[in-house]
C-alpha positions in Angstrom: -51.7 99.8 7.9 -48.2 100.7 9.4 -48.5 97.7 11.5 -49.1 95.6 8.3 -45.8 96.9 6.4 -43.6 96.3 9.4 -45.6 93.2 9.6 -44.1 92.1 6.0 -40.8 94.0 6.1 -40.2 91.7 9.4 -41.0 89.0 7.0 -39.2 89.9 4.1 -35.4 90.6 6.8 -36.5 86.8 7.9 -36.9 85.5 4.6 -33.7 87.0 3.1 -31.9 86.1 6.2 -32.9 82.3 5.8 -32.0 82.9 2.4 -28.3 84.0 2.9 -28.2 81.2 5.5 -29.1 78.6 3.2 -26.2 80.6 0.6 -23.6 80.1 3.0 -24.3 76.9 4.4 -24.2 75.9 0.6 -20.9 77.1 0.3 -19.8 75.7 2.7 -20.8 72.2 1.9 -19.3 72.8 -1.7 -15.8 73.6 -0.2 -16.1 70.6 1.9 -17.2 69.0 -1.1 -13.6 69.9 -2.5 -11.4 69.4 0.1 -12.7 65.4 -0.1 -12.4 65.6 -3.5 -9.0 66.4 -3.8 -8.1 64.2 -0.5 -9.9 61.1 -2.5 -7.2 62.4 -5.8 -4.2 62.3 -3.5 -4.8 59.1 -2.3 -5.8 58.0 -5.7 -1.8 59.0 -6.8 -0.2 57.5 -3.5 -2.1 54.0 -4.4 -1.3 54.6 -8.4 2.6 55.3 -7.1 2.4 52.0 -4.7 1.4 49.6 -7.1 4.4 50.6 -9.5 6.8 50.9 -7.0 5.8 47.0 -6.4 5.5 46.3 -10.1 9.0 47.6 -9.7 9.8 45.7 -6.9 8.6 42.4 -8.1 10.8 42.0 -11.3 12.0 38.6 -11.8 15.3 40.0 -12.6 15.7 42.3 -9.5 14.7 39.3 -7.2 17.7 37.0 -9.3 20.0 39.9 -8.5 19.0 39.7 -4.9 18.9 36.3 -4.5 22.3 36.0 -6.0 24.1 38.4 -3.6 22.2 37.7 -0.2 21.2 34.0 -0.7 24.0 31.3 -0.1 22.7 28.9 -3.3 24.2 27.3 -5.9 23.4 25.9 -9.0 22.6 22.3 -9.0 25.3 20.1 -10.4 24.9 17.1 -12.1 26.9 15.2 -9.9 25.1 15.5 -6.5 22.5 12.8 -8.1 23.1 9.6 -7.3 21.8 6.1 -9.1 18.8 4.5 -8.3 20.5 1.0 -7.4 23.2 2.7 -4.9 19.5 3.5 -2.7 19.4 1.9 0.6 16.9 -0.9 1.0 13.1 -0.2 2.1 13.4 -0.6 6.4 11.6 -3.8 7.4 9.4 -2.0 10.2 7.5 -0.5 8.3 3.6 -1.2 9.2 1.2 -2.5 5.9 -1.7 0.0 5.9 -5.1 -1.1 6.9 -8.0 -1.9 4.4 -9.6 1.3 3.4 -13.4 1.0 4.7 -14.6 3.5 2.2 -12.9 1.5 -0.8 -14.4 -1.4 0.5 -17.9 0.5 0.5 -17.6 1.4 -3.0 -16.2 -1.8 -4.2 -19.0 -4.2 -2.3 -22.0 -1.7 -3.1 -24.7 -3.3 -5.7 -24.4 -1.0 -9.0 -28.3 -0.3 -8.8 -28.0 1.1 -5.6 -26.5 4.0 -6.5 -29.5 5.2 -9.1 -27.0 4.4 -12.3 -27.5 2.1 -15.1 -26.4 -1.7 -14.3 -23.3 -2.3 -16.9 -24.6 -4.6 -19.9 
């Protein structure tokens, strides 16, 4: 009989020892579980603060301001426009393109070939 209780109080140390282990192994998994957690929040915050310091940025009016100090432009005057007629003459080498052979395809090509209704 003796060799039967130390039989189950082995059993029962085991059991509550697997127990515990299972406890702590939990445990740890749930404070992993919030370390992530709050790493996936912080990098939630540094994307949220990225995207409005590029909204910020991207205004129209702070790229006029810095296009107007760093870029060398002016504004377009009417006077750098000249007439049509003052244009120099077309230069006479210039080659006449060939026929198109899809054009010519399409314009030689019975219209009931192409599975449409012939024009009435």
């Amino acid at each position: 009989m003796r060799l039967l209780h130390f039989m189950v109080i082995g059993a029962l140390v085991l059991a509550a020892s697997y127990v515990y282990k299972i406890k702590f192994d939990s445990t740890l998994q749930a404070e992993r579980l919030g370390k992530v957690r709050a790493e996936i929040r912080q990098e939630r915050d540094a994307i949220a603060l990225l995207r409005a310091e590029w909204a910020r940025l991207e205004t129209p009016a702070r790229l006029q301001d810095l296009a107007q100090r760093f870029l060398p432009l002016r504004r377009v005057d009417a006077r750098q426009f000249d007439d049509l007629a003052r244009l120099p003459e077309k230069p006479p080498g210039i080659v006449q393109p060939q026929t198109d052979p899809i054009a010519n395809m399409i314009e030689h090509t019975p219209p009931d070939a192409t599975g449409s209704v012939a024009p009435r």
